[in-house]
C-alpha positions as CSV (number, residue, x, y, z in Angstrom):
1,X,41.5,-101.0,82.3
2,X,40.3,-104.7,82.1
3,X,41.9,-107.8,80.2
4,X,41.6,-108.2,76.9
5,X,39.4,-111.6,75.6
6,X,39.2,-112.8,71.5
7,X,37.8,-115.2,70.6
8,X,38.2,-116.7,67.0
9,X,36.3,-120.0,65.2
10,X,35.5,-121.7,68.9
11,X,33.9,-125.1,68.4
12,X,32.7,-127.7,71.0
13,X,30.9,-131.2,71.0
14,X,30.4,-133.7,73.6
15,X,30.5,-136.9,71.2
16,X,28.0,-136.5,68.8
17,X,26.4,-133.1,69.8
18,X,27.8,-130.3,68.8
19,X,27.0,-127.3,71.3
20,X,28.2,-124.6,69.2
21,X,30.4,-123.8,66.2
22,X,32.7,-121.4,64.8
23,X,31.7,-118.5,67.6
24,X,34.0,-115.3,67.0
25,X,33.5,-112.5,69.2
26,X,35.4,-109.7,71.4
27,X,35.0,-108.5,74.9
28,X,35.5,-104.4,74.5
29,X,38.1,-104.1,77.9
30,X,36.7,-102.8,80.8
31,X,33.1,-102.9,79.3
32,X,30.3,-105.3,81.0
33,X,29.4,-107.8,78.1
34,X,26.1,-109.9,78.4
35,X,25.5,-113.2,76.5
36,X,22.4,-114.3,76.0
37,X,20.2,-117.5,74.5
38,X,17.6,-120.0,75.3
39,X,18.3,-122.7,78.0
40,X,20.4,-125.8,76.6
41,X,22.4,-123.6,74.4
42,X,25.6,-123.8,76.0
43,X,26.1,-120.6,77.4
44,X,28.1,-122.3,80.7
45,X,30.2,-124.0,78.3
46,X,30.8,-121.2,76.3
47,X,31.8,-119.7,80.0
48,X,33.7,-122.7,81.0
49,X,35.8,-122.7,77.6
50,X,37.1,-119.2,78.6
51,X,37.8,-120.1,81.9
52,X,40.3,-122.8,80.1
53,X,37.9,-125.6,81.9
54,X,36.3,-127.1,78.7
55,X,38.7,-127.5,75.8
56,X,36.9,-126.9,72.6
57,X,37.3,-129.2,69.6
58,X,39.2,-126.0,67.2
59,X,39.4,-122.2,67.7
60,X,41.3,-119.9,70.0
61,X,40.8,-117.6,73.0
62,X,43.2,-115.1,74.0
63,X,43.4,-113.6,76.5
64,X,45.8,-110.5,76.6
65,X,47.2,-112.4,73.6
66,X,47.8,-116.0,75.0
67,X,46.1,-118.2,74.0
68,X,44.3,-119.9,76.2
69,X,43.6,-122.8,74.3
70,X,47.0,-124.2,73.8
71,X,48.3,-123.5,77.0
72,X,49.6,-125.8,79.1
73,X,47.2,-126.6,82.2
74,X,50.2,-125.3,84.5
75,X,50.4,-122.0,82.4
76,X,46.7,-122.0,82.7
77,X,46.6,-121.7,86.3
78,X,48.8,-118.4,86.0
79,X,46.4,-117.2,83.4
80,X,43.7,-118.1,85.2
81,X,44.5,-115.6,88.3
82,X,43.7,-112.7,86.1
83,X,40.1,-114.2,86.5
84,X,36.7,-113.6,89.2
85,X,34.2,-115.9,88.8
86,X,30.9,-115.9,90.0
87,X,29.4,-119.2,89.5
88,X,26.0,-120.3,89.1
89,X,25.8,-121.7,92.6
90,X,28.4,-119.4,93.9
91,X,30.5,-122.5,94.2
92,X,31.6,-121.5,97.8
93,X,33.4,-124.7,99.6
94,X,31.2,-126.6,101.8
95,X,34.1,-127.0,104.9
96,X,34.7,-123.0,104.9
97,X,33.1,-120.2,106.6
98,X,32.3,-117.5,104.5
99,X,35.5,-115.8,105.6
100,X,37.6,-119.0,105.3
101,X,35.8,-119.1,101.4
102,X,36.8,-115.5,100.6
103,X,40.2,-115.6,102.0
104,X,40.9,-118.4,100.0
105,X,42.6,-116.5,97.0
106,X,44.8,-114.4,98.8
107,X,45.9,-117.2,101.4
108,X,46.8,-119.2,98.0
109,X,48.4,-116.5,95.8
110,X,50.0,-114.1,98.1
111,X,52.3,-113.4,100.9
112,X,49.9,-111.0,102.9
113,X,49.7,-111.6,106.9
114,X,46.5,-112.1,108.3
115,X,45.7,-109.0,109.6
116,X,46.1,-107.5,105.5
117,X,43.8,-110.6,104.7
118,X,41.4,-109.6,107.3
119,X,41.0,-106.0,106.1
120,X,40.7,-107.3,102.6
121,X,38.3,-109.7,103.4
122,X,35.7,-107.7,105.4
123,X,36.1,-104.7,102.6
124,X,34.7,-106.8,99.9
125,X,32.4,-108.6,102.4
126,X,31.0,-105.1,103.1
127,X,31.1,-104.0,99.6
128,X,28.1,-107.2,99.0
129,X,26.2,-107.1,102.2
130,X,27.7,-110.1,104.3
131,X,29.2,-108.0,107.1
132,X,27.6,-110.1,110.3
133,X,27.8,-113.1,108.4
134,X,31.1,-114.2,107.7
135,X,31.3,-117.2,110.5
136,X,28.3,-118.9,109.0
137,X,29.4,-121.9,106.6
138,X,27.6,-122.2,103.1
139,X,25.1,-124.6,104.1
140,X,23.5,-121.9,106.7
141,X,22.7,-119.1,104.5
142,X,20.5,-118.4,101.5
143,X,20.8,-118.9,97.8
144,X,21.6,-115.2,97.4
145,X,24.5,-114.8,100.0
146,X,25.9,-117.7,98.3
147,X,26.0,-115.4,95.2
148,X,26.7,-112.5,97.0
149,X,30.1,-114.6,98.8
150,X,31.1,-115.8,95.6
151,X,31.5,-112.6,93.8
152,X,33.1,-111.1,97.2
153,X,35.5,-114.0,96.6
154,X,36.0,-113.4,92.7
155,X,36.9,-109.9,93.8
156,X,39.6,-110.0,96.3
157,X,42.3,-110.5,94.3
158,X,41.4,-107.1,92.0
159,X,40.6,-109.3,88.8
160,X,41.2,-107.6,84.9
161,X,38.4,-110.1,83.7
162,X,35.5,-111.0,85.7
163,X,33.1,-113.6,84.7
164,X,29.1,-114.3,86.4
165,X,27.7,-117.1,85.3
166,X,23.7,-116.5,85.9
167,X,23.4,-114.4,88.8
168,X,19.4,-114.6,88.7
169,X,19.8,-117.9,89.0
170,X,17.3,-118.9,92.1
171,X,16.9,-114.5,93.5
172,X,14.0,-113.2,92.8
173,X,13.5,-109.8,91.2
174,X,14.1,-107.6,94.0
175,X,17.6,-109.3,94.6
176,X,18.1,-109.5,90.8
177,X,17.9,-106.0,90.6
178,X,20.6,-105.8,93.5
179,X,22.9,-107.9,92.2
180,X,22.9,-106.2,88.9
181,X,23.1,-102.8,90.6
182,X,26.3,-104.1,92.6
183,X,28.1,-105.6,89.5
184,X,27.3,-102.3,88.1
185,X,29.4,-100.5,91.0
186,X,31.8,-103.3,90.6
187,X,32.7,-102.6,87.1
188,X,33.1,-98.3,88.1
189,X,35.2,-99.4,90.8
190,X,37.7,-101.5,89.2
191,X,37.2,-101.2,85.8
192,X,37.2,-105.0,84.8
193,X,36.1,-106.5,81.6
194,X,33.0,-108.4,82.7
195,X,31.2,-110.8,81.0
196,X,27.8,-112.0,82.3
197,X,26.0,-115.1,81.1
198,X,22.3,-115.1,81.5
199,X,19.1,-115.7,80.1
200,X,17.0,-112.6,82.7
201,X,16.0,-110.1,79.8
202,X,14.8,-107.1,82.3
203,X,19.2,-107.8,83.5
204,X,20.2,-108.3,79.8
205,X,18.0,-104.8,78.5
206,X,19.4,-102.4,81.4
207,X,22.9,-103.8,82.5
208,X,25.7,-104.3,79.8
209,X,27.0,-102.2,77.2
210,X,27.4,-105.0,74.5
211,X,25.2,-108.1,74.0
212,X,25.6,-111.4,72.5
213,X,23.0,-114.1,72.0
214,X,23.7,-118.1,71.0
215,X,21.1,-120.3,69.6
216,X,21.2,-122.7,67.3
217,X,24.7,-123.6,67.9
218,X,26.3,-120.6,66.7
219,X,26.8,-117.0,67.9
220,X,23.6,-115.0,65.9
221,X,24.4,-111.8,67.1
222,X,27.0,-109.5,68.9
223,X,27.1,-106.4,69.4
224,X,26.7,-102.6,70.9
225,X,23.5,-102.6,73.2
226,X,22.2,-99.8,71.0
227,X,21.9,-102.2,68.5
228,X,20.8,-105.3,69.6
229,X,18.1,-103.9,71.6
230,X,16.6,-102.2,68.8
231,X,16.7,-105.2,65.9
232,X,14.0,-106.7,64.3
233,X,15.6,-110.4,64.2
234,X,13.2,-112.6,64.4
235,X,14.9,-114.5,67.0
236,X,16.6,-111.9,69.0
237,X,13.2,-109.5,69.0
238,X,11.8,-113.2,70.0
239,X,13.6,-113.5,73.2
240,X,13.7,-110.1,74.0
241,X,10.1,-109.9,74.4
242,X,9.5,-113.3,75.0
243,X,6.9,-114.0,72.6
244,X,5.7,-117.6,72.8
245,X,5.2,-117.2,68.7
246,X,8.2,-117.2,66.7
247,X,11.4,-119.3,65.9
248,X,12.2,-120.4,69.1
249,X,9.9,-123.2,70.5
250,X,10.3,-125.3,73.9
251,X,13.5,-127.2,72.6
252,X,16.0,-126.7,70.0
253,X,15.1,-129.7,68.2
254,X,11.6,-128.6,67.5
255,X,12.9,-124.6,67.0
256,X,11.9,-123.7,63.2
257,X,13.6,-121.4,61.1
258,X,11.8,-120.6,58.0
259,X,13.7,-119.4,55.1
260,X,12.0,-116.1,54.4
261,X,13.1,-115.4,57.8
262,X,16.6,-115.8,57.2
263,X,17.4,-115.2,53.3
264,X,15.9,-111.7,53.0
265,X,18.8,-108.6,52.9
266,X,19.9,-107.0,55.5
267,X,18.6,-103.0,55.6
268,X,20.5,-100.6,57.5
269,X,18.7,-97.5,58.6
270,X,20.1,-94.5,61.2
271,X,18.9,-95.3,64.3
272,X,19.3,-92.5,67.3
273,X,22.8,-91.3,68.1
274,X,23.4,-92.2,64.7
275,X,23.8,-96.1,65.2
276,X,22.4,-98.4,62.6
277,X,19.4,-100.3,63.4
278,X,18.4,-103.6,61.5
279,X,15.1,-104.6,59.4
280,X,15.6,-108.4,58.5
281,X,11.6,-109.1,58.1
282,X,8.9,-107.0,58.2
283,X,6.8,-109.1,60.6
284,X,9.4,-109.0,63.6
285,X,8.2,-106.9,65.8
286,X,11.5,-104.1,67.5
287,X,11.2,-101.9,70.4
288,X,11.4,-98.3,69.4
289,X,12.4,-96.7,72.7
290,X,15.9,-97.8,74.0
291,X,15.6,-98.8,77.9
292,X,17.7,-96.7,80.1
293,X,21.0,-98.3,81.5
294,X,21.8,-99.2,84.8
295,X,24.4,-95.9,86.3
296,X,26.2,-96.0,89.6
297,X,24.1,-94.7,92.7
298,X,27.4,-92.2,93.2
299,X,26.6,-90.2,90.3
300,X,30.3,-91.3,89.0
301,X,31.1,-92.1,85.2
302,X,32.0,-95.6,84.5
303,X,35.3,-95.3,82.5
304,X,34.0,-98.8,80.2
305,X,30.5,-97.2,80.2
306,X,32.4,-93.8,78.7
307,X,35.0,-95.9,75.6
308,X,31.5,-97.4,75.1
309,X,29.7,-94.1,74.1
310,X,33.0,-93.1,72.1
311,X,33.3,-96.4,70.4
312,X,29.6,-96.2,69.0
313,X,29.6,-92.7,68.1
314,X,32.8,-93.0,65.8
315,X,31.5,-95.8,64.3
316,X,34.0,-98.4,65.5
317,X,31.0,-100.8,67.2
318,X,28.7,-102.2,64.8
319,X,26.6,-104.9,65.1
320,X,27.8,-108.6,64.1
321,X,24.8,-110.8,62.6
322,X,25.4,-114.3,61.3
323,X,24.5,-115.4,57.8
324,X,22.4,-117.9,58.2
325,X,22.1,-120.7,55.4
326,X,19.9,-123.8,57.2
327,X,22.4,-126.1,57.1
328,X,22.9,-129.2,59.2
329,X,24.7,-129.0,61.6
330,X,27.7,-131.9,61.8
331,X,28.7,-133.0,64.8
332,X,32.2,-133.3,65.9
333,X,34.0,-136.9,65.2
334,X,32.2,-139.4,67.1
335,X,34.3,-141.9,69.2
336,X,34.7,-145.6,68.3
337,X,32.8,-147.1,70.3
338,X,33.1,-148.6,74.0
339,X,36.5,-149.6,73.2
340,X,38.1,-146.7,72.9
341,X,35.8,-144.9,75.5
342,X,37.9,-147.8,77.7
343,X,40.7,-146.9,76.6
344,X,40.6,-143.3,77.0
345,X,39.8,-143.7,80.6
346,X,42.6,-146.1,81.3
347,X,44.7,-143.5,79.7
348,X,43.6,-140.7,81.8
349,X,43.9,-142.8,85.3
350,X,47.5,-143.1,83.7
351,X,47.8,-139.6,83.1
352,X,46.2,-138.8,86.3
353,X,48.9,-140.5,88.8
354,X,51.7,-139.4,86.7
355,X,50.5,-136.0,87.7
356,X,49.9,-137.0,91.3
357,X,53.4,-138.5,91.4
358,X,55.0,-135.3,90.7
359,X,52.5,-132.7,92.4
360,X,53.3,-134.9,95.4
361,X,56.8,-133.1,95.9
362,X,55.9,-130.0,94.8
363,X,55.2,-127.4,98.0
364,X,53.4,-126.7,99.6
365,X,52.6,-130.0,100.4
366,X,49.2,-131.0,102.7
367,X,50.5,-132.3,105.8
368,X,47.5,-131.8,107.8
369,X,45.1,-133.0,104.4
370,X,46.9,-136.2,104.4
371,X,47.1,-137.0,108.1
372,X,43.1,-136.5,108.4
373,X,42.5,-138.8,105.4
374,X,44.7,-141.4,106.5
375,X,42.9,-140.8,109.9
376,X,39.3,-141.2,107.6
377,X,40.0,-144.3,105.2
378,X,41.6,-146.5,108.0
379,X,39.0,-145.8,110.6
380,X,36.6,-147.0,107.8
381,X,38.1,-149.9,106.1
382,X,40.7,-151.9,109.3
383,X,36.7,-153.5,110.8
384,X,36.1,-154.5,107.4
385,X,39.6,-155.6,106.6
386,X,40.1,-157.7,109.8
387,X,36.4,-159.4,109.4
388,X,37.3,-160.5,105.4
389,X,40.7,-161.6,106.9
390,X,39.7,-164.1,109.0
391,X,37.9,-166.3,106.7
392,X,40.3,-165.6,103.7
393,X,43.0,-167.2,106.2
394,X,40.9,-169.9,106.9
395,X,39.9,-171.1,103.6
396,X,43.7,-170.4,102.4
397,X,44.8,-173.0,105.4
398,X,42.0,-175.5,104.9
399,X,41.8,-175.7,101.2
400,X,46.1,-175.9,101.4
401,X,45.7,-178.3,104.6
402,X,43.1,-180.7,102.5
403,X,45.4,-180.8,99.1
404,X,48.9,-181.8,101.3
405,X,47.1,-184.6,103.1
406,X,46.3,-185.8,99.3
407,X,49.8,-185.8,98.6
408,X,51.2,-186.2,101.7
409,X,52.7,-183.0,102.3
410,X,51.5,-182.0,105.6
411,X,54.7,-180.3,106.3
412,X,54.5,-177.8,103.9
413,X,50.8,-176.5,104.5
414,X,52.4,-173.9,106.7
415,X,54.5,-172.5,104.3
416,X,52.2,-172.4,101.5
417,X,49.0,-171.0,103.9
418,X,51.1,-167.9,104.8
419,X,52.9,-167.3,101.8
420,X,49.9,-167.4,99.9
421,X,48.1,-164.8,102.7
422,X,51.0,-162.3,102.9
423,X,51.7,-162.5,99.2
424,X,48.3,-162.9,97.9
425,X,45.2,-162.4,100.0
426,X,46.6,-159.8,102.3
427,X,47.1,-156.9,100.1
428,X,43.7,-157.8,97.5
429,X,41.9,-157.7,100.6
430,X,43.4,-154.9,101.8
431,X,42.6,-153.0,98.7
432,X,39.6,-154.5,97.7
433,X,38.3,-153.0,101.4
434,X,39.9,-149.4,100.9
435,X,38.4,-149.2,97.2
436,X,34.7,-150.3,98.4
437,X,34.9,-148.1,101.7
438,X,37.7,-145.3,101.8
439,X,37.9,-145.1,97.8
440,X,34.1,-145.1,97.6
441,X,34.1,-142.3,100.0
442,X,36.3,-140.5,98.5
443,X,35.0,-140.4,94.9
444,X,31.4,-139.4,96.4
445,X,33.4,-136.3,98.3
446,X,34.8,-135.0,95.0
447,X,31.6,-135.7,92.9
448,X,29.5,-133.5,95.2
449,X,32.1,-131.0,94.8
450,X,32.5,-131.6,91.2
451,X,28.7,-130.8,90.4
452,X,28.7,-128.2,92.9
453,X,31.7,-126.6,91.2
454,X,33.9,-126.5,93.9
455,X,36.7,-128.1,91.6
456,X,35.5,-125.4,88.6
457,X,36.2,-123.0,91.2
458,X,39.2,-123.8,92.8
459,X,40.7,-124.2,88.8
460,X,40.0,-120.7,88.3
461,X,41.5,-119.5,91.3
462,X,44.9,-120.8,90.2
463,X,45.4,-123.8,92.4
464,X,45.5,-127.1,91.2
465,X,43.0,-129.8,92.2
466,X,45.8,-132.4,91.8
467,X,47.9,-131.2,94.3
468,X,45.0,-129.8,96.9
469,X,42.8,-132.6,96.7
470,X,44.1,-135.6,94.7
471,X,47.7,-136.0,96.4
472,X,46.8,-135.9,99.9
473,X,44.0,-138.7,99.1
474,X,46.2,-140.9,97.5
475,X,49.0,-140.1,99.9
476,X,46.3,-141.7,102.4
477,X,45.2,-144.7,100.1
478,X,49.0,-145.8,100.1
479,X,49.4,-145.0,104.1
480,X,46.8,-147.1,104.9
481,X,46.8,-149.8,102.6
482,X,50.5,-150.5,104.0
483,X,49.5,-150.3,107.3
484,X,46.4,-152.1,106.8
485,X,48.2,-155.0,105.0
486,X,49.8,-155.7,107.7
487,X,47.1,-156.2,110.2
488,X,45.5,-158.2,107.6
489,X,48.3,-160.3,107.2
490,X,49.1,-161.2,111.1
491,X,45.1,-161.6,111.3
492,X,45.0,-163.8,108.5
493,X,47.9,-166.0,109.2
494,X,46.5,-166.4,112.5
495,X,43.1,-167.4,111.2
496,X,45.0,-169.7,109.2
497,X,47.3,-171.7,112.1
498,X,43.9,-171.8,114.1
499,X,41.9,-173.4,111.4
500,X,44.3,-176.0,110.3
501,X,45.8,-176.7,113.9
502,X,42.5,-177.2,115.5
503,X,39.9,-178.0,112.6
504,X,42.2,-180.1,110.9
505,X,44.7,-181.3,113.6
506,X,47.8,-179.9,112.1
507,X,50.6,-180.1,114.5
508,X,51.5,-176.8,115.2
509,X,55.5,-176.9,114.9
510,X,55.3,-178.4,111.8
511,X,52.9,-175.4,111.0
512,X,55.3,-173.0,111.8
513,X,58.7,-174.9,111.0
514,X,57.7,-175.1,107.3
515,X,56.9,-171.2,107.1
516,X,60.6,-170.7,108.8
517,X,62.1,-173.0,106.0
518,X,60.8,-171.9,103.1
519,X,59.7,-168.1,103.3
520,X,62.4,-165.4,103.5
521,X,62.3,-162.1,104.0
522,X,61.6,-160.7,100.2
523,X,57.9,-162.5,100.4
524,X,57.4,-159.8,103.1
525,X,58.4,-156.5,101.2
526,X,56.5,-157.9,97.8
527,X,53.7,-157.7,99.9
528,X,54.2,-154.5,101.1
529,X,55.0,-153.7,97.7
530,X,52.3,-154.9,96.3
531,X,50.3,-152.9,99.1
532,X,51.8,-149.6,97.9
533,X,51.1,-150.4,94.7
534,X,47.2,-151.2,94.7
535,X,46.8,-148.7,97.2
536,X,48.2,-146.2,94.8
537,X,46.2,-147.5,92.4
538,X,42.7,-147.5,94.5
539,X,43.4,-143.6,95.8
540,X,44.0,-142.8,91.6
541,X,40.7,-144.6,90.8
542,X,38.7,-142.8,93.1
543,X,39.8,-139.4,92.7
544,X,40.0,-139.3,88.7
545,X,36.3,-140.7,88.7
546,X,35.4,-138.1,91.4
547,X,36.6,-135.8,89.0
548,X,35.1,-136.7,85.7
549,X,31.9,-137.3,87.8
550,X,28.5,-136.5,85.2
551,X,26.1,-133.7,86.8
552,X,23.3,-134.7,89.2
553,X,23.5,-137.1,92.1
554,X,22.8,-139.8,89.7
555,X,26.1,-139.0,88.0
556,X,28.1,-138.9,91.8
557,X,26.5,-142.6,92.4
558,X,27.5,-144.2,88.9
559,X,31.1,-142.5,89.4
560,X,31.2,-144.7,92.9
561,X,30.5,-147.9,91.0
562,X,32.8,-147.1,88.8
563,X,35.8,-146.6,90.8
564,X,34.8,-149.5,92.5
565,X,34.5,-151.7,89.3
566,X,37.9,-149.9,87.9
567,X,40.2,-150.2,90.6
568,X,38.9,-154.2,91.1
569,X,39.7,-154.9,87.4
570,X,42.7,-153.0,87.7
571,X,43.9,-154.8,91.1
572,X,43.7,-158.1,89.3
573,X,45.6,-157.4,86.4
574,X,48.7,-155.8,88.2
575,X,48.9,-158.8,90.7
576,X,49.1,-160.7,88.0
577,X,52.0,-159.0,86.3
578,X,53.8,-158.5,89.9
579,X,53.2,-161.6,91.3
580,X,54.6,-162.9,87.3
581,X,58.0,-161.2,87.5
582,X,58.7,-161.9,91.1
583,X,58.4,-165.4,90.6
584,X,60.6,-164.8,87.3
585,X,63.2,-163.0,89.2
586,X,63.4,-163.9,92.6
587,X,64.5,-167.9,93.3
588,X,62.7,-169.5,95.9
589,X,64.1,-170.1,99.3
590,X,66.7,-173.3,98.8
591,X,66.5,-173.4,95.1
């Protein structure tokens, strides 16, 4: 039999806008459970908040009795493995095959060979139709074998819960049918506790054994199909039928609920099989004939389908309705404003490369991940680097070269030029390039994932984004921001000893005399240091922006600019403070 899910008083806003509150339901184990409501009334968050993706402001969500919502996020990746998803998009990774996506799970969570993976793998691909079609990556098949490899992939780990987020989402109504027919067969098969989230009312009438719908920010009703299928609510009966008159209108701000509709008593009367069936008004229009439910094409008994019927005919399934009193609706506490929006991020790009730092020697670590982006940010950024090195070393050395003639000081425009490029200029530049090209890069890579639920997915699968996808791309940042530095600084004190030796006439032993008298070797590791650091910094940036990247492919681009703006502000501030207590605690060459 399935896991068990409760969920008690769940509440979530985003700022100001509160999605839903105070939602209490339970998911019957090993029955299929469909939630319903009108688009915008956060049904994927409601989704995401089991899944342990979206924390909700109060309430609790067990799930065979731990809570879910106080777990730590490394607990929640163990109690995340007793979960399938099917997502919207089927969230299949772009760089995969089909096999490659399916494998996934079992490559990450258990110690099979290939050959068990294999067998595994083409069963479940069988089971939805892919046979044939395993080599093809995501972007060469349809909209529904995308769905139909996503729930192969939520299935090859033999899940107790298994959650589909819309799967009529872009089929038509032949391969709507299909799907719900093979998530029917799923359920006899493995007798999983499945919750489906969808807004399809021929799916919602003939597929689950319990239904739920949300509107209005709360949870209006929950209960045996029996039931719900044969109420008179206004707003349920609404839906069901989709009757353009009623309650519901084109958004929730304009939906009206008139009190006669809501403060009259609630009448029981026996309804067939002995269930109760409820009169709230007496102009809602019910069906009268329940719609026959979807059965498996073997002819065999579901076992959820079966504690269903037993569970209604003793009378221990009755239908949940919400008392409904018009009020307003308040909103979670609203932040305070841009500053602390500021410093919430800054506290979260802290947060974030704590956690990098440790995933980073955790196994199994991504050799191969890292080496390719290395490979990627320095083949993007060393042209760029070496073209803003030149004229940084230039203007360094003739700015510096003009200001010791004016105090006669020739001798030491050496020492200051390429003190100031290795300390200084190299590793901003350096940096700055990395952020704008290999950081820039980056963040867009995991935005487009991030909206595509690739990350969503991966989360739910028990592996951590962190240490898949985070540490090898700031492993990179730091690689090639040190090697990078260096190039940058031979390139711009070169730049410099041209400029001031044949723009200016410098004499070119005194050029390099001074730098041999007055630098020493800790000027050398500071900037390396310094390179570590901002490259650190730059790779951090990019991916927690990446991360926390806003849906559509506007929200991708303003997460670029972003990162970009971030790491330059941050960049500025920790040179300051470095380049601050070096010079506080290391003495200068002859001092």
């Amino acid at each position: 039999m399935g896991g068990s899910v409760e969920v008690s008083g769940l509440t979530k806003s985003y700022g100001r806008q509160n999605i839903w509150r105070d939602v209490s339901l339970t998911f019957p184990p090993g029955e299929i459970t469909a939630l319903l409501g009108p688009s915008g009334t956060g049904k994927s968050v409601f989704l995401k908040s089991i899944m342990g993706i979206v924390e909700p402001e109060a309430g609790t969500i067990l799930i065979d009795g731990e809570d879910m919502v106080a777990a730590k996020e490394s607990h929640r990746l163990e109690m995340r493995k007793k979960f399938g998803v099917l997502f919207q998009d089927g969230a299949l990774f772009g760089s995969m095959n089909v096999y490659d996506n399916v494998a996934f799970p079992l490559r990450e969570h258990t110690r099979k060979n290939e050959t068990e993976i294999r067998e595994i793998v083409m069963e479940k691909l069988e089971m939805v139709g892919l046979v044939g079609q395993h080599h093809k990556v995501p972007g060469e098949i349809s909209g529904g074998m995308k769905k139909r490899a996503g729930l192969a992939r939520s299935l090859v780990t033999d899940p107790e819960i298994i959650l589909i987020d819309e799967p009529d989402s872009g089929l038509d109504p032949v391969r709507t049918s299909n799907l719900a027919q093979l998530l029917v067969e799923v359920n006899t098969a493995t007798d999983a506790t499945m919750l489906v989230v969808t807004h399809n009312i021929e799916l919602a009438r003939t597929m689950p054994d319990n239904l739920g719908m949300l509107y209005r920010r709360e949870l209006v009703m929950f209960g045996p199909r029996e039931e719900f299928l044969l109420t008179d609510h206004p707003v349920v009966s609404q839906f069901m039928s989709g009757d353009p008159d009623g309650p519901i209108g084109m958004s929730e701000e304009t939906d009206h609920r008139s009190s006669e509709l809501f403060d009259a008593p609630v009448d029981y009367s026996a309804g067939p099989s002995g269930t109760a069936v409820m009169s709230r008004h007496a102009g809602a229009r019910a069906i009268e004939v329940l719609p026959r439910q979807l059965e498996p094409r073997s002819g065999a008994v579901r076992a959820g389908q079966q504690r269903h019927r037993e569970r209604v005919a003793s009378g221990g399934a009755r239908l949940y309705v919400a008392d409904d009193d018009d009020k307003e609706r308040v909103a979670g506490v609203p932040l305070l404003g841009m500053l602390a929006r500021g410093l919430t991020i800054v506290g979260d790009v802290f947060a974030l490369g704590l956690d990098t730092a440790r995933a980073s020697v955790r196994r199994p670590f991504a050799a191969r991940e890292v080496l390719e982006q290395f490979w990627f940010v320095v083949s993007v950024s060393w042209i760029p680097a070496i073209l803003v090195a030149i004229p940084f070393g230039a203007v360094i050395a003739l700015q510096l070269g003009t200001l010791t003639v004016q105090v006669g000081a020739q001798s030491f425009t050496g020492a200051a030029s390429v003190l100031a490029v290795i300390q200084q200029a190299a590793p901003i530049v350096t940096t700055l390039v990395i952020a704008g090209a290999g950081g820039a890069a980056i963040c867009a890579d995991l935005g487009s994932r991030r909206i595509r639920d690739e990350i969503d997915a991966m989360r739910v699968m028990g592996v951590s984004p962190v240490q898949r996808l985070v540490v090898p791309r700031v492993l990179a940042c730091i690689g090639a921001a040190v090697l990078l530095n260096g190039l940058v600084s031979v390139v711009g004190v070169l730049g410099g000893y041209f400029f001031n030796v044949i723009v200016q006439g410098g004499t070119p032993g005194a050029y390099l005399a001074s730098f041999t008298a007055l630098a020493q070797i800790q000027d050398l590791y500071v900037g390396e240091f310094k390179a570590v650091i901002f490259g650190f910094i730059a790779g951090v940036v990019a991916c927690h922006r990446g991360l926390n990247t806003a849906p559509g492919p506007k929200g991708v681009g303003d997460s670029v600019n972003q990162s970009v703006v971030v790491t330059f502000l941050m960049l500025f501030f920790v040179n300051f403070v470095i380049t601050t207590l070096y010079l506080q605690l290391v003495p200068g060459k002859g001092a």
